[in-house]
C-alpha positions in Angstrom: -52.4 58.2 79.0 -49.4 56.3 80.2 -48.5 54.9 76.9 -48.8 58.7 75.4 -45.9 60.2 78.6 -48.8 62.4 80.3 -48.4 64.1 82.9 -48.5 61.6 85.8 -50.9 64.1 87.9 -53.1 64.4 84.8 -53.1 60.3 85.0 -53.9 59.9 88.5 -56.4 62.1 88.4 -58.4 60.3 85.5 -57.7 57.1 87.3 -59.2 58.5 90.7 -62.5 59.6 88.5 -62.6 56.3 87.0 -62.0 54.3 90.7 -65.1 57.0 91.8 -67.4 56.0 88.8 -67.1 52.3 89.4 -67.5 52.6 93.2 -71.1 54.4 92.3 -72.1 51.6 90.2 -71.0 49.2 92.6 -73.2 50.7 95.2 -76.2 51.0 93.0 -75.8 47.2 92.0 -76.0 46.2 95.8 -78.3 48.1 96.4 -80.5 46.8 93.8 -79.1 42.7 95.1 -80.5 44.0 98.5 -83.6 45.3 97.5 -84.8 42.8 95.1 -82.5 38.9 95.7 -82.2 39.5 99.4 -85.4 41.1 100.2 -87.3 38.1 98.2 -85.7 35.4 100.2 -87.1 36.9 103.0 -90.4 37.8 101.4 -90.0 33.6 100.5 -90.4 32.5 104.1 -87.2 29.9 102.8 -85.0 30.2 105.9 -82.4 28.2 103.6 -82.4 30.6 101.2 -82.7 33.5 103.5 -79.1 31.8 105.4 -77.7 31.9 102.0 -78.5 35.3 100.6 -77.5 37.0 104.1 -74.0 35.0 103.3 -73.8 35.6 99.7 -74.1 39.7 100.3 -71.6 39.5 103.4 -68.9 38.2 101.2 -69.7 41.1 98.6 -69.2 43.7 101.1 -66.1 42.1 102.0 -64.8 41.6 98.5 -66.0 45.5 98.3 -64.0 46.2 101.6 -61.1 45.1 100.2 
């Protein structure tokens, strides 16, 4: 759109829809990591891999925070 001199409204609007769509899918994928990686370290019983999963998913939230 840039490259074809759009209107820059018309741009920022398709880039807000696009910024919308991929924070959906980011939702949906953590929300799948929790329900299935995180949940079955704590279905394990591994408190090692329990520590490490709780980490792993706070530093995704964060990165998502961002």
């Amino acid at each position: 759109m840039v490259e074809e001199d759009r209107y820059c409204v018309d741009t920022l609007t398709q880039i807000s829809a696009v910024r919308s769509a991929l924070l959906k899918v980011e939702e949906e994928i953590l929300r799948d990591h929790v329900s299935h990686c995180v949940a079955g370290a704590f279905t394990s019983g591994n408190v090692v891999d329990q520590r490490h999963k709780v980490d792993e998913l706070v530093e995704a939230i964060g990165r998502m925070t961002r």
